[in-house]
N, C-alpha and C positions, 0 to 999 in steps of 0.2 A: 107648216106651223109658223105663225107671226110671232108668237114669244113663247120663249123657253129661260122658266127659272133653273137657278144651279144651287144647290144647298151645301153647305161644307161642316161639315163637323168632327170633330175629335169625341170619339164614344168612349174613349179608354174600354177597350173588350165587349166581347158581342157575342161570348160562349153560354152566358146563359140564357135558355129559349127563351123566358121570359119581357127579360130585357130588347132581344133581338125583334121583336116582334112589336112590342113598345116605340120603339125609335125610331122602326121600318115607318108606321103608323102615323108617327108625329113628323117624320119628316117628308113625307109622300104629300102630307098637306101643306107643306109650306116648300116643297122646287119640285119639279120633273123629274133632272138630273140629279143626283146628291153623289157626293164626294166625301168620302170615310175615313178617318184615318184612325190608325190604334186599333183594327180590328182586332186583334190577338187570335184570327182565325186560319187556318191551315186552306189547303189546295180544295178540297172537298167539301170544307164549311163555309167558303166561300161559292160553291158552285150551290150548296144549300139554301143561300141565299137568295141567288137567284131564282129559284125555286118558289120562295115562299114572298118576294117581291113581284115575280110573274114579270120578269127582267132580263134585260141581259145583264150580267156583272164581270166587270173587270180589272184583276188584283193580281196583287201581289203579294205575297206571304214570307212570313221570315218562320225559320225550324224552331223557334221556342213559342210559348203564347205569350210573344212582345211584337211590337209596330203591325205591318200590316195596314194596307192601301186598299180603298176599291172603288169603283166608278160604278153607279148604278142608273141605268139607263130602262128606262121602262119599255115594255112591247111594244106600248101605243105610238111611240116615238119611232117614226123612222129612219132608225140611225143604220146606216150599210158601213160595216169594218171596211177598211183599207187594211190599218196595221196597230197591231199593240206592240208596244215596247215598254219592258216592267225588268227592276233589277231582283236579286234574290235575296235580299236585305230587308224587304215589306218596306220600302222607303216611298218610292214611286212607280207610277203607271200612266203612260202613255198612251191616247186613243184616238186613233187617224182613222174621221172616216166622213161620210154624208148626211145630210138631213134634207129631205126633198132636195138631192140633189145639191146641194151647197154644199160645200167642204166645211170642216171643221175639227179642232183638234181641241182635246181636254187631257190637263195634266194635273195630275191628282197628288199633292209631296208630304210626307211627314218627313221632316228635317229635326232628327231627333236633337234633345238639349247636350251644348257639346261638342258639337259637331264642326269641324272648321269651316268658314266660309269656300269653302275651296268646293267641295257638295252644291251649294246653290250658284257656283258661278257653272259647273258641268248640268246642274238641271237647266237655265236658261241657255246653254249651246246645243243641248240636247232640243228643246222648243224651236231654237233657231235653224237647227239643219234639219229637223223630220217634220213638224209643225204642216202642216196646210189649211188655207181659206180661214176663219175666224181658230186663233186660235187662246186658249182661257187655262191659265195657270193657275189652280188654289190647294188651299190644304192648310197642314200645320207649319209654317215654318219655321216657328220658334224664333224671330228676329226680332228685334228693339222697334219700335216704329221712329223712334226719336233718339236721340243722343241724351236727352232727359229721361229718359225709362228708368225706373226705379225699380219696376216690381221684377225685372229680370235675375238685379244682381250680379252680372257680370255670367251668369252661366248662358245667356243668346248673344248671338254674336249680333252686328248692328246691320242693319238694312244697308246704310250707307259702305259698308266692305264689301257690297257685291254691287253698288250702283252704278260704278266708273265702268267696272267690264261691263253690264249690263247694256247701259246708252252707248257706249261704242260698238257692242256688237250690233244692237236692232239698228242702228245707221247703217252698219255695214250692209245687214240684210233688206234694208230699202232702196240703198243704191243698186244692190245687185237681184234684186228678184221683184218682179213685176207680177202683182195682185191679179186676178179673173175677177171679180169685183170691183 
């Protein structure tokens, strides 16, 4: 494959069929890969998914119908697992694997509102030590884009509280680990 789009969206819930089938539909047209977050779906409604996308799907589910992650990767797409790694919070999911043979890795976050920046500095160590060959960070994060952001109100924490660790870690991981590409 020479290009693969990646779509990311916040559905806020995906329990009713209707809707679920709606979104599946509108976003299939617009990436390959899509990235979900807020699914308010459980273990089994997410393998549903799967199902009715004609996919692989890769999630994470929290015990009430709140957050909720998943990576949906279509059949056509030759993606071989390596490894998933997903917390039991429905926050994140983690996907290590190949596409024709090229590594790659997608992380999928809903960083609910609230939440300390301490969560996105563990999501980007988490990318830095398991990560391989291209790897694509998106989702919800709930972060300020600017120190000007208004529409947050003080409930997202700011981008710039996770950007110091952040450029010091991926230095650290360019000194120390050498690309196949």
């Amino acid at each position: 494959m020479n290009e693969i789009k990646i779509v990311s969206q916040n559905i806020n819930g995906l329990n009713n069929c209707i809707k679920r089938k709606r979104v599946l539909q509108t976003l299939k047209r617009e990436g390959d890969i899509i990235l979900l977050q807020e699914t308010h779906l459980n273990k089994i409604e997410h393998e549903k998914l799967g199902k009715l996308a004609s996919a692989q799907v890769f999630a994470s589910s929290y015990g009430t119908a709140r957050r909720g992650v998943a990576i949906i990767i279509p059949k056509r797409i030759p993606f071989e697992l390596e490894k998933c790694v997903k917390d039991k919070e429905g926050r994140y999911v983690l996907v290590v694997g190949k596409v024709d043979g090229k590594a790659m890795s997608l992380l999928n976050i809903y960083n609910p509102p609230g939440q300390d920046s301490e969560f996105m500095r563990r999501m980007v160590s988490l990318l830095i030590t398991e990560a391989k060959g291209l790897a694509i960070m998106g989702g919800d994060l709930n972060m300020a884009m600017s120190t000007k952001d208004t529409q947050s109100k003080g409930k997202h924490k700011s981008i710039f509280e996770v950007t110091k660790f952040t450029a010091g870690n991926l230095r650290t991981k360019r000194r120390t680990y050498k690309t196949s590409d």
